[in-house]
C-alpha positions as CSV (number, residue, x, y, z in Angstrom):
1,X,350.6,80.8,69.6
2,X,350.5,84.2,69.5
3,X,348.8,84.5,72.9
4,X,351.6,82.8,74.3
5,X,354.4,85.2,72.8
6,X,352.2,88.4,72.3
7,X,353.8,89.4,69.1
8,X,352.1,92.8,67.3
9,X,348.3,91.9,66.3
10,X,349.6,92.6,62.4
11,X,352.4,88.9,63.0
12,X,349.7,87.3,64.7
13,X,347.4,87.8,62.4
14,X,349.7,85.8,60.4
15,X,350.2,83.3,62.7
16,X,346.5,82.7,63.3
17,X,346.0,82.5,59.3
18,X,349.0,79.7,59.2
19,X,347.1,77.7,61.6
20,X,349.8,77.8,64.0
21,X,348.7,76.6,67.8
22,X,351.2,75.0,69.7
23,X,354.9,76.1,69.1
24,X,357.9,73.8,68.8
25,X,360.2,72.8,71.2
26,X,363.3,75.1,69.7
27,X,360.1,78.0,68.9
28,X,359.0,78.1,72.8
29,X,362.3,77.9,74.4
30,X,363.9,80.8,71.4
31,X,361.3,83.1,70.4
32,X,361.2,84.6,74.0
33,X,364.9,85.5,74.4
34,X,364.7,86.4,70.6
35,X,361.8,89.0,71.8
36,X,363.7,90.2,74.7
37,X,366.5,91.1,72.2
38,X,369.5,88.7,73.4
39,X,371.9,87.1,71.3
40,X,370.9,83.2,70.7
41,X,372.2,80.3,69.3
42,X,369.5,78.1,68.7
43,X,370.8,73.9,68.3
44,X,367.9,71.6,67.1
45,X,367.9,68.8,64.3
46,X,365.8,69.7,61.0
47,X,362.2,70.1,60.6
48,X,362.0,71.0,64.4
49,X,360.7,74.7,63.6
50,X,363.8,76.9,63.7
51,X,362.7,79.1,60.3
52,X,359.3,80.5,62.4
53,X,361.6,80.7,65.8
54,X,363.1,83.3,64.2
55,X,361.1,85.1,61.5
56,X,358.4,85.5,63.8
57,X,360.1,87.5,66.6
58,X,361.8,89.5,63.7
59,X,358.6,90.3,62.3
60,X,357.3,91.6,65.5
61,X,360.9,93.9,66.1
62,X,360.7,95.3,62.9
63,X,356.7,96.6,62.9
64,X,358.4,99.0,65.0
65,X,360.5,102.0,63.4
66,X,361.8,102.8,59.8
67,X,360.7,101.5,56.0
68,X,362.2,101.2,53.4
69,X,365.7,99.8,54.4
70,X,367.4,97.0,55.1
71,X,366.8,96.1,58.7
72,X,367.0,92.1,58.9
73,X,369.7,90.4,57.2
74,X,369.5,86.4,57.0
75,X,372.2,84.1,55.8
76,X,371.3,80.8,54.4
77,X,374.1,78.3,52.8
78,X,371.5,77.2,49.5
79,X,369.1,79.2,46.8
80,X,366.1,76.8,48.1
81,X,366.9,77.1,51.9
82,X,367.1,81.0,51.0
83,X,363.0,80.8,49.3
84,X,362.1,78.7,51.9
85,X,362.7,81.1,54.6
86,X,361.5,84.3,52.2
87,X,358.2,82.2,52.0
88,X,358.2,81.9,55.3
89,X,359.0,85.5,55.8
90,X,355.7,86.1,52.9
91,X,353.2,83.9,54.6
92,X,353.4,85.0,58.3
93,X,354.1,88.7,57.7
94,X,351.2,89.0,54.9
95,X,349.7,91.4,56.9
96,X,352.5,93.3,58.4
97,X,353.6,95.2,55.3
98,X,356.9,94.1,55.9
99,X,358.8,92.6,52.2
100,X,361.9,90.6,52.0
101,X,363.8,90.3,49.2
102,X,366.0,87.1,48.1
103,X,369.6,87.6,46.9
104,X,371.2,84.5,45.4
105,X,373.5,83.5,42.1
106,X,372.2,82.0,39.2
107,X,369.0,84.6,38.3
108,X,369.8,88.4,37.4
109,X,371.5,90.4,39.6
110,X,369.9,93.4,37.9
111,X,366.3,92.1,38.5
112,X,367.5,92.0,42.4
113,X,369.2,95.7,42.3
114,X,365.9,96.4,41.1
115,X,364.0,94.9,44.3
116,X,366.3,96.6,46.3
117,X,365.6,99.9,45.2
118,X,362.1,99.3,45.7
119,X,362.6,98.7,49.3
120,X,362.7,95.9,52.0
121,X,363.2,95.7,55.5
122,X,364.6,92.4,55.1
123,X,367.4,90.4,52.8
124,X,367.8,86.6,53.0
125,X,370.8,86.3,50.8
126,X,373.3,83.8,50.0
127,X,377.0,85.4,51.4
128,X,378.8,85.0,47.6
129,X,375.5,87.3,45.6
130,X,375.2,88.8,49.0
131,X,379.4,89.8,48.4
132,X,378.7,90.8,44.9
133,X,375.8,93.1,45.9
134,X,378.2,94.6,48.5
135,X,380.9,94.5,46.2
136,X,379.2,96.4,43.4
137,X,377.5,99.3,46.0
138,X,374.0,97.9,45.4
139,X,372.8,96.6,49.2
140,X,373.4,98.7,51.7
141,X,373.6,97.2,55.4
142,X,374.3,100.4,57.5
143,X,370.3,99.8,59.6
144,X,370.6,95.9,60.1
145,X,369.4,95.7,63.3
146,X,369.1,91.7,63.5
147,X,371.4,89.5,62.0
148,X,370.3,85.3,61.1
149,X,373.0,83.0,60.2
150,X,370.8,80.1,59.3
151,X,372.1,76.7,58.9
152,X,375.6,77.7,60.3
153,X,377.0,74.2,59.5
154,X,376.1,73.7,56.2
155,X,377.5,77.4,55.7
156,X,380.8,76.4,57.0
157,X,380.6,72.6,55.0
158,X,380.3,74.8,51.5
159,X,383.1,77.1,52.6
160,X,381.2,80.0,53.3
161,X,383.1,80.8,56.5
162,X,385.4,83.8,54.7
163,X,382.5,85.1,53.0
164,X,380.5,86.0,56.3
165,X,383.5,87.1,57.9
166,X,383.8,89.5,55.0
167,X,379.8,90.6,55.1
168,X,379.8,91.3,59.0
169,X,381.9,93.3,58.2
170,X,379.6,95.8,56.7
171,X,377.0,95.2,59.3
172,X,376.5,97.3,62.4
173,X,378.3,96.2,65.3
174,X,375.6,97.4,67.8
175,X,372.8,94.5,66.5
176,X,370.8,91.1,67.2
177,X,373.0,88.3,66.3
178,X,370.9,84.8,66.0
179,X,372.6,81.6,65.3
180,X,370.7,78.1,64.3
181,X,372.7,75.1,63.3
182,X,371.5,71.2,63.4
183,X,375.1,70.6,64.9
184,X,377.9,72.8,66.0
185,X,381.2,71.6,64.9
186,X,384.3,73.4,66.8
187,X,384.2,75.9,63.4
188,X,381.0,76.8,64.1
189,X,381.3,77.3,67.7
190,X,384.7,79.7,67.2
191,X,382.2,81.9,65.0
192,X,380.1,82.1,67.7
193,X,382.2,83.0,69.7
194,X,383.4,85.7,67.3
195,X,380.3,87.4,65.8
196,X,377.4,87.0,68.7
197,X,377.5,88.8,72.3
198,X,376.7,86.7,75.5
199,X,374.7,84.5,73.5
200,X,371.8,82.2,75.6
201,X,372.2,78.7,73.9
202,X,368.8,77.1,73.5
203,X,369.5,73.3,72.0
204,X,366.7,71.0,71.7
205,X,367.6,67.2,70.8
206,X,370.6,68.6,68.3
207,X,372.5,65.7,68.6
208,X,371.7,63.3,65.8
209,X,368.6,62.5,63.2
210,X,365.1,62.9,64.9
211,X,363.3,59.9,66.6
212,X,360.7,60.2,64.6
213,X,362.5,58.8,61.7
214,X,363.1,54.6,61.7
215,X,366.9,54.0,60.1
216,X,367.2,50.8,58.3
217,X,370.7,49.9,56.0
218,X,370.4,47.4,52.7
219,X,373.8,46.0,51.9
220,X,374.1,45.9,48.4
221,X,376.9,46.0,45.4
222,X,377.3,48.8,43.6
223,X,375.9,47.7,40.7
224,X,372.4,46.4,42.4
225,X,371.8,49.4,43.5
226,X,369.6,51.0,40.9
227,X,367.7,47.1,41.0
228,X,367.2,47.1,44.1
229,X,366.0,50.9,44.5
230,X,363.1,50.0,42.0
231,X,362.0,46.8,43.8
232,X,362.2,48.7,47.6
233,X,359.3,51.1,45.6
234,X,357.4,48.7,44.3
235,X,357.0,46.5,48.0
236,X,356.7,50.0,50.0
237,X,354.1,51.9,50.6
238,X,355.2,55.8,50.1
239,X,354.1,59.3,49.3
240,X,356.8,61.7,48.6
241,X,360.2,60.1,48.5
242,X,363.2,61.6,48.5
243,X,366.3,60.0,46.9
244,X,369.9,61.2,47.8
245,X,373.3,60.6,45.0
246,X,376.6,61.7,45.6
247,X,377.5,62.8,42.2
248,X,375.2,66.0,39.8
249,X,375.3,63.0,36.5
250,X,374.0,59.9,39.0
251,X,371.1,62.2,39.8
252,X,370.0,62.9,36.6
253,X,370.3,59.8,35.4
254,X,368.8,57.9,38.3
255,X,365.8,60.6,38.1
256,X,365.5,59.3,34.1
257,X,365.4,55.9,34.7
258,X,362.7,56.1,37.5
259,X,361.0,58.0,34.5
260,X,361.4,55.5,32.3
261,X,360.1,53.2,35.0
262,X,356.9,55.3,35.2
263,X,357.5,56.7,38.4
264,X,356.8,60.7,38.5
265,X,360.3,61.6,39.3
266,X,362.8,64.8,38.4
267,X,366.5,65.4,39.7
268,X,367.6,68.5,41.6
269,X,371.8,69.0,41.4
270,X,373.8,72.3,40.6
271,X,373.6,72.1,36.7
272,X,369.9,73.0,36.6
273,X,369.3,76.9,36.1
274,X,367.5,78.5,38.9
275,X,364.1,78.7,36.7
276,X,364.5,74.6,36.3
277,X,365.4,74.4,40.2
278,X,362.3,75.9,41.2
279,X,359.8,74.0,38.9
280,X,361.3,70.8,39.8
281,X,360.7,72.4,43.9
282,X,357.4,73.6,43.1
283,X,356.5,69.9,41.4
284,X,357.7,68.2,44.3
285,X,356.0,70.1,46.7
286,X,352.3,69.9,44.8
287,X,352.8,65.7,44.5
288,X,353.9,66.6,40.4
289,X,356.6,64.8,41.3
290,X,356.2,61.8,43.8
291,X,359.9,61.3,43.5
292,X,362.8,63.7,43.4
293,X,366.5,62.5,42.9
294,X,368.7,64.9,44.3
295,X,372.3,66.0,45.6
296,X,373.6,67.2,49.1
297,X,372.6,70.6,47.5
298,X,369.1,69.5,48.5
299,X,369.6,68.7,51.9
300,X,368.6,71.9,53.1
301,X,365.7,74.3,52.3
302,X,363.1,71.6,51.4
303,X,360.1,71.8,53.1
304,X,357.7,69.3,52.4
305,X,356.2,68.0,55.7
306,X,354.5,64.8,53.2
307,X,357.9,63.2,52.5
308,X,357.4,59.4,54.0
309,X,360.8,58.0,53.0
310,X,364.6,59.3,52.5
311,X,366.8,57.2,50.5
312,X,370.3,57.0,50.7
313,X,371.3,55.8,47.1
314,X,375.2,56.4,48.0
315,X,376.3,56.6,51.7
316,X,376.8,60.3,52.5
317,X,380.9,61.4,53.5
318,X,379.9,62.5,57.1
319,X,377.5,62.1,60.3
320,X,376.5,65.5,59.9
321,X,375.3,65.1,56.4
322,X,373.8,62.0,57.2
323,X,371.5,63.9,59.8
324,X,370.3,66.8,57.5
325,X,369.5,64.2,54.5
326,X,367.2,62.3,57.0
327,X,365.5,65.2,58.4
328,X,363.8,65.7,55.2
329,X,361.4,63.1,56.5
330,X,359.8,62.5,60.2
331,X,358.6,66.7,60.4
332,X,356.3,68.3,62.6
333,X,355.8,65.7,64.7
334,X,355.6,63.0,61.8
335,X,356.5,59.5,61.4
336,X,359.5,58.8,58.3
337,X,361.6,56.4,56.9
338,X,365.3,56.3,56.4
339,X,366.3,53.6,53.7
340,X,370.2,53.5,53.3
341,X,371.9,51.7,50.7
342,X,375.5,50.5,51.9
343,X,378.4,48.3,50.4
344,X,381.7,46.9,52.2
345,X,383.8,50.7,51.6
346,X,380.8,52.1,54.0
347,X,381.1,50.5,57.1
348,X,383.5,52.9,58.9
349,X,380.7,55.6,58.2
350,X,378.0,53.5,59.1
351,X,379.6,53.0,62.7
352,X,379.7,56.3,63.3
353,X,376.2,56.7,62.1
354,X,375.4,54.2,64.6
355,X,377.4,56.1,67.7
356,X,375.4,59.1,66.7
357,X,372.4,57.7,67.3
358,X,373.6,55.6,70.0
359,X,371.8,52.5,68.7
360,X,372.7,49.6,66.0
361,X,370.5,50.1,63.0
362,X,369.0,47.0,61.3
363,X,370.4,45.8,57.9
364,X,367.6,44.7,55.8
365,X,367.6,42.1,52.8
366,X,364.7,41.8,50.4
367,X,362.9,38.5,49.6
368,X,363.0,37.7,46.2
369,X,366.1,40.1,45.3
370,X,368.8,38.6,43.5
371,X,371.8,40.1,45.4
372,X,374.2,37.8,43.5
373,X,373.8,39.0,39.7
374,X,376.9,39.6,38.3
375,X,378.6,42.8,37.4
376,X,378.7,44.3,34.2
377,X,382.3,44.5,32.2
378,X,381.8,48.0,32.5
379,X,379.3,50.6,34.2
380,X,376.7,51.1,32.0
381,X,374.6,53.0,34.3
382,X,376.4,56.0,34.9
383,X,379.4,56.2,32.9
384,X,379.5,59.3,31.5
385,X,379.0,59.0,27.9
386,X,382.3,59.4,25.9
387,X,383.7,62.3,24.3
388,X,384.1,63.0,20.9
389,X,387.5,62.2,19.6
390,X,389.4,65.2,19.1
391,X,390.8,65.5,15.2
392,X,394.6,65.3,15.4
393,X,396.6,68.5,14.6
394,X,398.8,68.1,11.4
395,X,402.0,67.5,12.3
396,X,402.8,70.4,9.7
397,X,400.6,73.5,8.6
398,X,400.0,72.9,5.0
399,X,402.0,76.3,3.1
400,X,398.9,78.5,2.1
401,X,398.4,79.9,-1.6
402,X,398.8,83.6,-2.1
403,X,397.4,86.2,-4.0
404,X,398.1,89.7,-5.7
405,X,396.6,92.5,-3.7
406,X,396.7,95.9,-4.7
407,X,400.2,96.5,-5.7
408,X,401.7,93.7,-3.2
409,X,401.7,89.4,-2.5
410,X,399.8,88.5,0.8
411,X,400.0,84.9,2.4
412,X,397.4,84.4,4.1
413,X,397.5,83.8,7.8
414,X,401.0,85.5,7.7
415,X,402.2,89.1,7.9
């Protein structure tokens, strides 16, 4: 690859040492305009390549000029897309000397001030830490010289859209501007319109899931689900397997019983520090874990190219997030699986699903499975457990004794 783009011999040096040959579609068509210095907006699905498309042309820019400062900024909507890209940013600029540094919520912000003072030539931040940092004097981003909004639509699904209004604002007008999104609502478009400066749109397959991944849809009840989900793994022949809930408590519980179930499994949702986050990321990624339970908040930033199947436990609430939970699986070129789990309030979402892709995808029964098994009274799966009862106030505060203090009566509890 680097023969192709003839970055510094310090980037591909790195490239060589990643075993890197051939580049992506969205890496041959975007790296070049990204080396020629123009504005892009760069459309392709996940798991296509867009993290090297641009790390590795910002690597090369910045091996030229100043230390020591804050030259790169990237954006990223979630803590693990935000490692996943300052990995990225470690393993093919190892020998570059360039160093990134990560700002997100939920670890010390001191511990980050104190990366900062020791230097970088390039943040990949979350916008709200990245706000704080700003807010508080403590990141300064007078010398970016290339900005990265990574994952724009996933940034504008969490609300994000005010925040990096608010950070370009401290950011050099005169700069790069790069733009990668697996779809580009009209949102998304506008801020393109806003921020970047006759950008060359490079799109590559961006709209729906990647063909490399097979959709199939199990109609089940609500209450089969969790039944059925540990039959699918038993008949299926899997490696990693990625599970997706729509609620933080389903997660954790689901991720317990597949424990209980002997199944190497952990959850990932938003309760779990960022220490607890990682080690459940690093397990999954090593095969600790064959299965991980998680939230939408998983959707992005995972990066394990041995995932065979994606499970939809619950139907996702859009198209869009239907396509970044499936392209988890099918990366680099591989073959995946995409197993959703649909009752009769899904249907509307499943036929847009289906217009997406342009195709009717097969509903699947089980042999064997007793569909039919009748609902509990109540849900004993996931119902929250219940809350303590709360002691009743008395109706009237019992009148409290007094005393003699010093050469006056006190009540206590009254002046």
């Amino acid at each position: 690859m680097e023969f192709i783009f003839d970055f510094h011999h310090q980037v591909a040096a790195g490239v060589t040492a990643a075993r890197y040959i051939t580049p992506t579609p969205i890496q041959a068509q975007a790296i070049p305009l990204v080396m020629q210095g123009r504005d892009v907006v760069g459309l392709a699905q996940t798991g296509t390549g867009k993290t090297a498309a641009f790390v590795l042309p910002v690597l090369h820019r910045l091996m030229q000029g100043g230390r020591r400062r804050v030259r790169a900024l990237v954006m990223a909507p979630t803590r693990e897309l935000a490692e996943q890209i300052h990995e990225a940013i470690g393993a093919l600029g190892r020998w570059t000397g360039l160093k990134s540094v990560t700002l997100y919520g939920g670890v010390s912000f001191n511990l980050q001030v104190n990366k900062l003072k020791r230097g970088a030539e390039i943040v990949v931040a979350c916008p709200g830490r990245l706000l704080d940092h700003i807010n508080h004097g403590t990141v300064d981003l007078s010398s970016v010289e290339v900005l990265v909004l990574d994952e724009s639509d996933r940034m504008f699904d969490m609300g994000f859209l005010p925040d990096i209004r608010k950070i370009i604002k401290h950011v050099p007008a005169k700069r790069q501007t790069l733009l990668f999104s697996a779809t580009m609502p009209d949102d998304i478009l506008l801020l393109a319109q806003e921020v970047l400066k006759a950008p060359v749109t490079v799109q590559v397959n961006a709209a729906g899931p990647a063909s490399t991944v097979s959709h199939m849809l199990y109609p089940v009840e609500q209450h089969r689900k969790t039944a059925l989900l540990l039959e699918l793994l038993r008949h299926t022949d899997t490696e990693s397997v990625l599970i997706f809930t729509r609620t933080k408590y389903r997660a954790k519980r689901l991720g317990e019983q597949l424990g209980k179930a002997a199944y190497r499994a952990a959850s990932l949702q938003g309760n779990l520090s960022q220490a607890r986050r990682q080690a459940v990321m690093d397990g999954f990624r090593n095969g600790t874990f064959q299965i991980l339970v998680a939230t939408d908040i998983a959707a992005r930033g995972i990066d394990v190219t041995q995932i065979s199947h994606v499970i939809n436990y619950d139907m996702p609430d859009t198209t869009d997030a239907y396509t970044h939970r499936i392209g988890r699986t099918g990366r680099n070129a591989k073959t995946g699986d995409a197993f959703t789990f649909i009752t009769s309030e899904d249907e509307d979402m499943v036929r847009s699903i289906e217009r997406v892709l342009r195709t009717k995808i097969k509903r699947c029964t089980l042999n064997g499975f007793n569909y039919k098994k009748t609902a509990p009274s109540r849900d004993t799966e996931f119902a929250p457990p219940p809350r303590k009862p709360r002691r009743r106030r008395m109706e009237q505060k019992k009148t409290k004794p007094f005393k003699a203090h010093g050469d006056g009566l006190h009540f206590f509890g009254h002046r």
